[in-house]
C-alpha positions in Angstrom: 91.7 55.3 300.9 93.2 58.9 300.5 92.4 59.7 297.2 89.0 59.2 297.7 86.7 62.6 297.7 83.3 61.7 299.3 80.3 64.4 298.4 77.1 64.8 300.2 74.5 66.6 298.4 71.0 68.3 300.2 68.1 69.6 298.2 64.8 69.0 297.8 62.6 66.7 295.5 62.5 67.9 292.6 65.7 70.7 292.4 67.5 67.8 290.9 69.8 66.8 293.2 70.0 63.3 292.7 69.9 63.6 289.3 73.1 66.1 289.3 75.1 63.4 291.4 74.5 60.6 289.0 75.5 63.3 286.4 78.8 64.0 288.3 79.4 60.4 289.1 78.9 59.7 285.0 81.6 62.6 284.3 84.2 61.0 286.8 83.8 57.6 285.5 84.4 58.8 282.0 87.6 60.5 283.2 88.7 56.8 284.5 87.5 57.1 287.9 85.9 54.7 290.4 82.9 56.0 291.0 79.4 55.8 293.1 76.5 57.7 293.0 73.2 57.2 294.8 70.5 59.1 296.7 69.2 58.3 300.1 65.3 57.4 299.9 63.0 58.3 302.7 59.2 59.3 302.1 60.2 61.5 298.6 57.7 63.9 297.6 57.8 67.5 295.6 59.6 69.7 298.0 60.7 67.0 300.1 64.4 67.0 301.9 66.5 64.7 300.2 69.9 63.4 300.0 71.8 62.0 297.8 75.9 60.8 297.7 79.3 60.5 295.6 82.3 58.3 296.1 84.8 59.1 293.1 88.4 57.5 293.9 91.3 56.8 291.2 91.3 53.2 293.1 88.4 50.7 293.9 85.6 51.6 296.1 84.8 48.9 298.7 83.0 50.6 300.9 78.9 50.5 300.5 77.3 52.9 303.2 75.8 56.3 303.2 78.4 59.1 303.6 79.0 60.6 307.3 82.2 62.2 307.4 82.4 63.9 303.7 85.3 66.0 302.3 82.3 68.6 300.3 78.8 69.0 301.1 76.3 70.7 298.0 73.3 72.8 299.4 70.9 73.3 296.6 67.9 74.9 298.4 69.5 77.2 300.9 66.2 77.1 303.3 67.3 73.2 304.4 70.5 75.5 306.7 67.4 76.0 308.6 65.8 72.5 309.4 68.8 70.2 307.7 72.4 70.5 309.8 74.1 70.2 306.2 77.7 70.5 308.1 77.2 67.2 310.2 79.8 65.3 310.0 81.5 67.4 307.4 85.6 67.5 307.2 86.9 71.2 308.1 89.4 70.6 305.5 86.5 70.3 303.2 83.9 72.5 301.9 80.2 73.6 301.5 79.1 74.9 298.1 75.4 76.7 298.8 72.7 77.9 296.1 71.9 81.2 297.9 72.2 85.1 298.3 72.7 85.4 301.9 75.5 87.3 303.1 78.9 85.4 304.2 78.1 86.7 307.6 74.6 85.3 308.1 76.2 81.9 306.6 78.7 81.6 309.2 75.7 82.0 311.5 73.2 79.1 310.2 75.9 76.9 309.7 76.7 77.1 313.5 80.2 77.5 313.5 81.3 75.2 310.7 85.2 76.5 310.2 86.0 75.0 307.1 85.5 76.7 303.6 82.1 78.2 302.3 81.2 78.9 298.8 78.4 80.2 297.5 76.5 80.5 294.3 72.9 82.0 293.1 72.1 79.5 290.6 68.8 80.8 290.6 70.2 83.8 288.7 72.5 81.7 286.5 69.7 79.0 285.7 67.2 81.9 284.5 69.7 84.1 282.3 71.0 80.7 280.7 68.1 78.5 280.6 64.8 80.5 281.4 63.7 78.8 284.1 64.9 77.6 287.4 67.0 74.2 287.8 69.4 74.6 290.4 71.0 71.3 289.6 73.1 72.3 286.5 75.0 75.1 287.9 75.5 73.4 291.2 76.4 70.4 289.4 79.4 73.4 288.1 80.1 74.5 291.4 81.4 71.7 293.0 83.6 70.6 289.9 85.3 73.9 290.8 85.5 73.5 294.3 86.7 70.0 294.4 88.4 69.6 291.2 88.0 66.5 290.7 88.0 66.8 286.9 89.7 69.4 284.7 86.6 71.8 283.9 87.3 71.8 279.9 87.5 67.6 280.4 84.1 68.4 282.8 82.3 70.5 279.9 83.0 68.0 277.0 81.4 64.8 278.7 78.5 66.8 280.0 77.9 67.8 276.1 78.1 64.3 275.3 75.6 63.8 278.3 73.6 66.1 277.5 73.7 65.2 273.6 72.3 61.7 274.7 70.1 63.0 278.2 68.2 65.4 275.9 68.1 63.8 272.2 64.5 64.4 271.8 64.7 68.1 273.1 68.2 69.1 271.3 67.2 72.5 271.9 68.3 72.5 275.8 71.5 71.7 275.2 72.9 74.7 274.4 71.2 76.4 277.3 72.6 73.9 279.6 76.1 74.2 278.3 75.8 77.8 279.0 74.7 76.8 282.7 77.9 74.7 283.1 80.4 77.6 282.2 78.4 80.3 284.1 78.8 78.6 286.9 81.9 77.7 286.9 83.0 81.6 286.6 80.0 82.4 289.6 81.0 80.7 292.3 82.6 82.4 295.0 84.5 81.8 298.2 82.9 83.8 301.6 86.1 85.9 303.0 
């Protein structure tokens, strides 16, 4: 299956990441895509390592496994490139999309080599100016729409405000902020040279 774009995400519980993958995996399927989104459970606690997966394909997905070989991987905490090889497996002609501030140059280093494409994003800094508190999910959620394009980003940011409409009906007040997240991001992330 060629067309199919296979996403590993790493954070840890409670930085959202499962939650953004379902989130992503709701935007593709409205879009027409075949889609799957699930996380991988272990002993999940607050702070945790976790993983969770996307399979989004413009044909039927038959396969039902975890993810080894994926085209993008999605670092939301940036201290799992020290205990969590994040690049394993991953496709050179791929990419990694990181939360973090480091340098490109000590990137290259704690991702031992990897030679395919890095991009980065401080979605600390984007999740505090647009929501006033820190959820990494939303703008990383951003980040790899950009990087993969899967999804036209205006067709992205009007299902995630009909997400977010339903998601947050009894706190309507996040929504904006959250929007705001979305197209931050999208203008923040940034390819390492």
């Amino acid at each position: 299956m060629s067309n199919m774009i296979e996403i590993r995400w790493h954070g840890r519980g409670g930085q959202g990441a499962k939650t953004a993958s379902l989130l992503l995996a709701d935007a593709a399927f409205n879009t027409g895509k075949y889609i799957q989104g699930f996380p991988e459970y272990g002993p999940e606690r607050m702070g945790a390592p976790i993983t969770a997966y996307n399979r989004i394909s413009d044909t039927p997905i038959r396969i039902h496994s975890n993810i080894y070989e994926p085209d993008y991987v999605v670092v939301v905490d940036d201290t799992l490139l020290e205990s969590v090889d994040v690049t394993a497996g991953l496709k050179e002609d791929g990419a990694i999309v990181i939360n973090t501030t480091k340098s490109g140059d000590r990137l290259k280093e704690e991702l031992k080599g990897y030679k395919g494409k890095i991009y980065t994003i401080d979605a600390r800094k984007v999740s505090m100016e647009t929501l006033g508190s820190y959820f990494p999910n939303t703008p990383m959620l951003a980040a790899i729409v950009k990087v993969s394009k899967i999804m036209d980003e205006k067709d992205f940011l009007e299902d995630m405000k009909g997400s977010f409409k339903h998601k947050f009906a009894k706190k309507p007040e996040v929504i904006e902020g959250n929007m705001k997240a979305l197209e931050m991001a999208l203008n923040e992330v940034k390819e390492i040279a």
